[in-house]
N, C-alpha and C positions, 0 to 999 in steps of 0.2 A: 692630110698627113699620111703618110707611106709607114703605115706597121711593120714592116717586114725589113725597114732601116735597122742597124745598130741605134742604143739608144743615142750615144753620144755622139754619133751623125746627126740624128735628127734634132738631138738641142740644139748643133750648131747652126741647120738649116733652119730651126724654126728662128733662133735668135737674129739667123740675116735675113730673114724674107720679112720678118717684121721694119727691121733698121730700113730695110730698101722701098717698104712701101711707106711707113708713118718717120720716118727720120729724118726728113726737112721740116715736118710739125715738132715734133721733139726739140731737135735744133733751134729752131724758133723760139723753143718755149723755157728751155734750157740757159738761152743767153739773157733771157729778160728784159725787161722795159733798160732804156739806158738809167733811168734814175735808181732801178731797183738795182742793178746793174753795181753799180757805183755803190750805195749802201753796204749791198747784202754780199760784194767780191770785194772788194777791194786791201782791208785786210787780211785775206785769205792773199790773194793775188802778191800782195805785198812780202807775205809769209815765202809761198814756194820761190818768188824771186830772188828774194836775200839767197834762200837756200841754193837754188839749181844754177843763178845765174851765172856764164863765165865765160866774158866775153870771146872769141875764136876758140874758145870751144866746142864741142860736138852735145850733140842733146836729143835723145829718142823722145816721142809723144806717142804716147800708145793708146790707141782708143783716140785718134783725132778727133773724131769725127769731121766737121767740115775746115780741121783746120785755125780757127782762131786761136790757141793758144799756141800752137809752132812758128805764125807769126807774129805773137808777142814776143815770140824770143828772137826768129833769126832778125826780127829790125833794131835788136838789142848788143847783136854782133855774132850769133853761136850760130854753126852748123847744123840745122835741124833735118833730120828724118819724120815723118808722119804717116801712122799704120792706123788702118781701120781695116774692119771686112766686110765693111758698105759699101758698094760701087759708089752708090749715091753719093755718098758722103766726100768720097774722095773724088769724085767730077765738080763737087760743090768746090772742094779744097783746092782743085785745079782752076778753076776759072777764076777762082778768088787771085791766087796766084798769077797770074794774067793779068787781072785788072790792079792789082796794088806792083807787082814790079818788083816783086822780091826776089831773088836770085839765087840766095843760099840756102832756100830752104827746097827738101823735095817730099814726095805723097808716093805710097805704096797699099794697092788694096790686096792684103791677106788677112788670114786666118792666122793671130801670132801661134799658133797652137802647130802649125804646119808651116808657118816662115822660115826662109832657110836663113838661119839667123850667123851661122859659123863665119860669113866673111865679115862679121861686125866684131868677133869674139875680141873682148875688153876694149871696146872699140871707144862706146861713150865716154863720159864726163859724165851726163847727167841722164836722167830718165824721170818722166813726168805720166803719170800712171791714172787718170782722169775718170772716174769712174768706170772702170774698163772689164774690172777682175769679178764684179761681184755680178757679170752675166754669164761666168764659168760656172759648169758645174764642179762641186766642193771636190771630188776625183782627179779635176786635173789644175788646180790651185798650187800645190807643192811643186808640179812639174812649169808650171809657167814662174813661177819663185827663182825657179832654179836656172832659167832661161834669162829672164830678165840679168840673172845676176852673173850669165856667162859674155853677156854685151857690156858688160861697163866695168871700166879700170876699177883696180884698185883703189878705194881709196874716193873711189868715185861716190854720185850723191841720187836717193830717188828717192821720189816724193811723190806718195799714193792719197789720192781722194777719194775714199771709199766710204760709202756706206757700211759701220759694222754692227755687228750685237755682240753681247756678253749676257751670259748666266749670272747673272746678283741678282738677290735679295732686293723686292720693292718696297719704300717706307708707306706709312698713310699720306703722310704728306706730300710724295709724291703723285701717289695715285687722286688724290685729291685734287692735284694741279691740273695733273694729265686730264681728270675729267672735266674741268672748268674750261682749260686751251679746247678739247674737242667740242662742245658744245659750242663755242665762240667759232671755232671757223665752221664746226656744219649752219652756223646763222650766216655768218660770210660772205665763205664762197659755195653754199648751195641752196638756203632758203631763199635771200636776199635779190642775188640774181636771177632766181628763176621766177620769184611774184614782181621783180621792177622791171624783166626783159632784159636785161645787161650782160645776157651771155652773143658775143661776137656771130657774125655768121661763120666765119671762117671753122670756129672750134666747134658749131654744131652740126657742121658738114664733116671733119670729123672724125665727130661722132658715130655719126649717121657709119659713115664707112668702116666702125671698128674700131678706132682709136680708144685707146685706155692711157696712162700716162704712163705705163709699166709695160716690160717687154715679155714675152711668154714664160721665161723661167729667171729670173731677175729678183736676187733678194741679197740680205745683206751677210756678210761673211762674215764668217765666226772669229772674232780678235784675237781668240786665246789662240785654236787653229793657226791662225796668220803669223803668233808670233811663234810657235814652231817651226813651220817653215820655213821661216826666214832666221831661226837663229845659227846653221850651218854658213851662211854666207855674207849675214849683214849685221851688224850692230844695229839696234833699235835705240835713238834718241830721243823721242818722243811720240805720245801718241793724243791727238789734240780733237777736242767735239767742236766745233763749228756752226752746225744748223740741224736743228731737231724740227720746228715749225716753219720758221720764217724760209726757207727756200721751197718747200713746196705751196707756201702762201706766194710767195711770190713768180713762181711759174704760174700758178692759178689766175695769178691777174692779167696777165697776156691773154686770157682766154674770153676777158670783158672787153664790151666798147669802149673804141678810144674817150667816150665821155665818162666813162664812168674809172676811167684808169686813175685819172687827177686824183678819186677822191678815197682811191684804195691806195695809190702810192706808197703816201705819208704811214700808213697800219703797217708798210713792210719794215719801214726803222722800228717800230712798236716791236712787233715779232722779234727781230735781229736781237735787239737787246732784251726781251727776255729770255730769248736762246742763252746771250752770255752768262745773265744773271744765275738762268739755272743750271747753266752749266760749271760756274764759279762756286757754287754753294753746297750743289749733290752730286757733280763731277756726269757726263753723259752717260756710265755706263747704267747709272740708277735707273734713265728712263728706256731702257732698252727693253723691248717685247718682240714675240716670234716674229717678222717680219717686219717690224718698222725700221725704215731708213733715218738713220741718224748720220748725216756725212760729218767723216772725220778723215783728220790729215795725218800719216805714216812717214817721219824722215828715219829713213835707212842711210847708214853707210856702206859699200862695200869691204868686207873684210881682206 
């Protein structure tokens, strides 16, 4: 690391040099087994579609990474853009592009922070925001806000995936819960595998080379924060919890032998639905603590 960077240089280089060395692992572990796949996305998948879909319309994906969800859209009919600031990622998103034949969709690798975004100005329809914001630091959150919201019409629609937190009040019954779910998965995915052998070789190579499942300064954005920024430019229609356990239970079983996937599978529907449960009942901002990731979904309208 180069002390002598501005700070917020060096977030950005540490944030790409990670994405460019462990960002095919991530990716990997990110999309999931197809069964988990199908579970633990599917109505979420369903969610942003209703919302962003439109057919010969235009659609920014920010935060592609290799791509898979820009071509869920352009083979849907919309004109897609796809920004990362992973080379990696976006050579992945290219070749992809090559072997499936898709035409209307294209990959651009920048820094949105440094994108010259003005020949797009009110350009989208839609904007798809993929865990992308919450590797910014909170400094320049309000100014990428204000960016997103100089690329898309009027009226236009965006729909953020983010991990967030809130400041509330925790009950006993929560904390109660909380500590029952944590003992359950450190039995899991870390006692389990490591006395049966059923951790993959792939994930403990790695390992070996540094891999964590977190990028160097990567945490979750503050909601209240988020919804200030965003109240000069967008209407806020909802803000929805998602996956408090069950998605990082279920990246964690990518990291088992293909024998032992079979019989973790079926625990990721277990998870999924008590995610809803408890999120139906103590709403997600209950279980929110200093850094845990709780992905939730943000439908903005353009004002």
């Amino acid at each position: 690391m180069n002390t002598d960077l501005d700070p917020l240089v060096q977030w950005h280089q540490d944030e790409k040099a990670w994405w460019d060395m462990y960002g095919d692992y991530m990716t990997y572990q990110w999309q999931l087994t197809p069964r988990l796949h199908q579970v633990i996305r599917t109505p979420l998948e369903k969610e942003y579609v209703d919302y962003l879909l439109q057919p010969g319309g235009s659609l920014l994906d920010l935060g592609c990474g290799s791509g898979w969800l820009s071509f869920h859209f352009a083979e849907q009919g919309m004109s897609v853009l796809g920004l990362d600031v992973s080379k990696e990622q976006i050579n992945a998103a290219n070749e992809l592009k090559t072997t499936r034949k898709v035409g209307n969709v294209a990959f651009e690798c920048a820094d949105f922070m440094d994108w010259d975004s003005g020949r797009y100005e009110g350009y989208f329809d839609s904007v798809f925001v993929s865990a992308f914001m919450h590797h910014l630091p909170e400094i320049e959150l309000e100014k990428i806000v204000g960016k997103i919201a100089s690329v898309v019409k009027p009226g236009g629609r965006v729909f953020l995936y983010e991990p967030l937190t809130a400041a509330r009040p925790r009950s006993m019954a929560v904390k109660l819960v909380d500590r029952i779910c944590a003992v359950a998965l450190l039995l899991l995915l870390d006692k389990l595998p490591k006395w049966l052998g059923l951790i993959s070789a792939r994930h403990t190579a790695e390992l070996a080379r540094g891999y964590k499942m977190t990028s160097p300064h990567e945490r979750p954005v503050d909601v209240d924060l988020l919804k200030v920024f965003c109240g000069d430019n967008f209407e806020t229609s909802e803000i929805k919890g998602w996956h408090l356990h069950s998605l990082g239970f279920s990246m964690q079983v990518t990291a088992l032998k293909e024998r032992a996937r079979r019989f973790y599978e079926p625990l990721g529907r277990v998870w999924y639905g008590l995610d809803r449960l408890l999120f139906r009942y103590f709403g997600w901002e209950a279980f929110s603590l200093p850094g845990r990731f709780i992905l939730c979904s943000i439908k903005l309208t353009r004002k």
